[in-house]
N, C-alpha and C positions, 0 to 999 in steps of 0.2 A: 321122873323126867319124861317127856312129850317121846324124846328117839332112843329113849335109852339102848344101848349094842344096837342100833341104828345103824347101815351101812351109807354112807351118802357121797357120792362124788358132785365137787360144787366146779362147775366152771367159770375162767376169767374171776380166780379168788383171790389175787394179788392185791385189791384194791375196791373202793367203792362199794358197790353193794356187795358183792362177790365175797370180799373179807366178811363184811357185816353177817353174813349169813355163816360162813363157817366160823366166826366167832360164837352167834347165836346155836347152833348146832352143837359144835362141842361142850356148851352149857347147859344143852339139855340131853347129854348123855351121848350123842352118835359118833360115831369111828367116821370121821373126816379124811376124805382123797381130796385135797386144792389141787387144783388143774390148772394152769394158766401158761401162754405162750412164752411169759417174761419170768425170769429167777423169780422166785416169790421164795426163797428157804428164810430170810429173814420173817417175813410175816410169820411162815410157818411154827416157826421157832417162839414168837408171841402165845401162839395155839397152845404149845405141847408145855411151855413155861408154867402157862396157867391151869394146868392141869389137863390139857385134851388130848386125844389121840390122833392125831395129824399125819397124812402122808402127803408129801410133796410129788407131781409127777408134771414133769414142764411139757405140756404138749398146745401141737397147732390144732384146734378144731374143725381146721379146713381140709388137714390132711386125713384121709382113711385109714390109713396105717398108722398116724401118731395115736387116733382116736381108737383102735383095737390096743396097742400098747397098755394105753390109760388103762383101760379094761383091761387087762390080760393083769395086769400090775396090783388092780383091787382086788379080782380076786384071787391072785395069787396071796397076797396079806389077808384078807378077811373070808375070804371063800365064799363072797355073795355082792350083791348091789342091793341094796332096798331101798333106793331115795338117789335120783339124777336132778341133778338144778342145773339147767342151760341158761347162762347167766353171761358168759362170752359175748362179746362186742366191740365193732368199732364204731365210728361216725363220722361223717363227712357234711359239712353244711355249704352245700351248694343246689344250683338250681340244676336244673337234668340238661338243658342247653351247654351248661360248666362243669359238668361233669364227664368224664371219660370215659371211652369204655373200659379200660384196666380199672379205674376209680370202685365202677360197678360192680363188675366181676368182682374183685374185692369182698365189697361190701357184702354182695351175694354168699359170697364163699365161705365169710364168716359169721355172719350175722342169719343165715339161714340154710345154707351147707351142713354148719357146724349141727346147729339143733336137729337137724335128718340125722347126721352119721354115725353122734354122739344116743340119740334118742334107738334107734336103731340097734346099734350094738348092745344098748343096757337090756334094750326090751327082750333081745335073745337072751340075755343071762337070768332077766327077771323071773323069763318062762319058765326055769329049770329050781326054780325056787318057789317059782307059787305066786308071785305076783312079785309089784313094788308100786311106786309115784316115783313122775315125774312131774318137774315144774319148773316150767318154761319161761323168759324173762322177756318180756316183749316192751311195747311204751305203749303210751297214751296218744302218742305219734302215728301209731299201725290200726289206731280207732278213729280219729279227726284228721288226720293231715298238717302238715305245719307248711309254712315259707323258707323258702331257700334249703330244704336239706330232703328233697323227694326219693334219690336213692334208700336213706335211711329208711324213711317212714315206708315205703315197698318191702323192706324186708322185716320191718316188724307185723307191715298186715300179712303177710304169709308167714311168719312166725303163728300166729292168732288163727289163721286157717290150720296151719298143719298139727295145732294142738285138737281142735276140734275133727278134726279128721280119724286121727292116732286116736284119740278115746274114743272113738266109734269102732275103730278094729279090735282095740286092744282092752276092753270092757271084759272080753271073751276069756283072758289070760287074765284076769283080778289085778290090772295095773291099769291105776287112777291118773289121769293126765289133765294138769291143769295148767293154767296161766295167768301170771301176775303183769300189771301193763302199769308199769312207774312213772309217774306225770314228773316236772322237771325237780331231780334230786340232788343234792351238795354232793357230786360225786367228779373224781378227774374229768372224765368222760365230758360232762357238763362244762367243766371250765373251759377244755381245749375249744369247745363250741362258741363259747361265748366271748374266748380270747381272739377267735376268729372275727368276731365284728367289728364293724369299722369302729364304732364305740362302744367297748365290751362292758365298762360301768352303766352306760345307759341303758345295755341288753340284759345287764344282769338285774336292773329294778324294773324294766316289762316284763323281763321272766316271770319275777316274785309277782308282780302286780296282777298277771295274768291268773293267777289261782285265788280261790275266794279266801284261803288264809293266809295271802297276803305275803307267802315265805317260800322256802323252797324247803322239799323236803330232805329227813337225812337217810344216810343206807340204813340202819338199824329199824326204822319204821319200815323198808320194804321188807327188811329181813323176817321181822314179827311177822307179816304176811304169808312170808315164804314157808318159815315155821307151819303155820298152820296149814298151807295145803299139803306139806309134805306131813304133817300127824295124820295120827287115827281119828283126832277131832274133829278133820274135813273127810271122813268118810265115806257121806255119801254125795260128795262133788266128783265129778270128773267131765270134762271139755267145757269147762266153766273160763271166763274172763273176768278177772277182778283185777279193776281200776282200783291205783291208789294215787291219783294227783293233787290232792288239795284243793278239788272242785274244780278244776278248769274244765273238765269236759260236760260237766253243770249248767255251765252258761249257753 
C-alpha cells in the first residue's frame, strides 16, 4: 500500500472530496485524522467499519487554537504527521460589488487562513521527524477566473501562491508541497453554488458543457490525484499545480 502506517491529517473530510480522500487513504494503509468544522463521527464510523484507522477531531481552520488542538491530538494518537491535505472550504457566488466585507473576511479566513495555520503547525511537527507532504486543495477557479464568485476564486489563487512559496522554504526540511486545482466536481460545495442560480438546471448543464468531457467530475477522481502527491511516487514534485478539470482550462 502507497501510505501504509502513513500519518495524514485530511481537512473538511465530512463530505465531498475531503471524505473521498480519507476513504482513499485508509485503503491504502494511512492512519487517518478527518478534520472538519461539522460532526463528521458518522462518516467517520464508515472509515473504521471498513477496516481503517480513523480519528475524528471537529475543528475551525480559521481558528489558531482549534488548528494547534487538531495537532496536539495527532500526535498525541500516532506521535507524528507525515501527510496534511488542506482540503477545507467554503464558497460564495457572488460578484465583489455583492459581496460583503464579513462575506470576505470569511472567505479569507477559511479558505486561505486556514491553509497558512494548518500548513504552518504541521510543517513544525514535520521538522522534528525528518520531513512530510503537504497537499493543498485549490480550484481551477484560482488559475482562470470565473463570473459571479471573485471572492472565491482570490482565495484559491493565493492558495496556489502560498503553496509555491512554502516549497521554496520548506524544500530545506524534506517536506514536499504540492497542489491539486479541481475544475467543477459532483461535490456539496458545488450544488449549493449552482442552487444559487437563478436557473440552477440550466447552470448545472453550462457547468458540464463547459469541460471537454462534457461531465462534471467525481471526488474519488481528485482523491486518486491527492493520493499520488501525498506518495512517494510524486517524489520528486514539490510547488507544482496539477489541474484536474476535465479540460476546461484547455480551451
Amino acid at each position: 500500500m502507497r501510505l501504509e502506517d502513513k500519518v495524514a491529517v485530511i481537512t473538511g473530510a465530512k463530505s465531498g472530496i475531503g471524505f473521498a480522500t480519507a476513504l482513499r487513504f485508509c485503503a491504502e494503509g494511512a492512519k487517518v485524522i478527518a478534520a472538519d468544522v461539522r460532526d463528521a463521527r458518522q462518516e467517520l464510523d464508515v472509515l473504521n467499519v471498513n477496516g481503517g484507522d480513523a480519528l475524528f477531531v471537529q475543528t475551525d481552520v480559521s481558528s489558531e487554537s482549534a488548528v494547534h488542538e487538531l495537532i496536539e491530538q495527532t500526535v498525541a494518537r500516532y506521535g507524528r504527521i507525515d501527510v496534511l491535505v488542506n482540503n477545507a472550504g467554503i464558497e460564495l457566488a457572488r460578484k465583489v460589488t455583492e459581496t460583503t466585507e464579513e462575506e470576505w473576511d470569511r472567505l479569507m479566513s477559511v479558505n486561505l487562513k486556514g491553509v497558512f495555520l494548518c500548513s504552518k503547525a504541521a510543517v513544525i511537527q514535520m521538522r522534528q521527524t525528518g520531513g512530510g507532504v503537504i497537499v493543498n486543495v485549490a480550484s481551477e477557479l484560482g488559475v482562470v477566473g470565473g463570473s459571479e464568485i471573485a471572492a472565491y476564486c482570490a482565495t484559491k489563487g493565493g492558495v496556489i501562491q502560498l503553496t509555491k512559496a512554502m516549497a521554496i522554504d520548506h524544500a530545506v526540511d524534506n517536506i514536499r508541497i504540492n497542489c491539486v486545482c479541481p475544475g467543477p466536481i459532483n461535490t456539496p460545495l458545488l450544488d449549493r453554488i449552482i442552487a444559487s442560480a437563478a436557473d440552477p438546471e440550466k447552470e448545472r448543464q453550462i457547468t458540464e458543457e463547459k469541460t471537454l468531457m462534457k461531465r462534471l467530475g467525481e471526488p474519488a477522481e481528485i482523491a486518486n490525484v491527492i493520493l499520488f502527491l501525498a506518495s512517494d511516487e510524486s517524489s520528486y514534485m514539490t510547488g507544482s499545480l496539477v489541474v484536474v478539470d476535465g479540460g476546461l482550462t484547455a480551451q
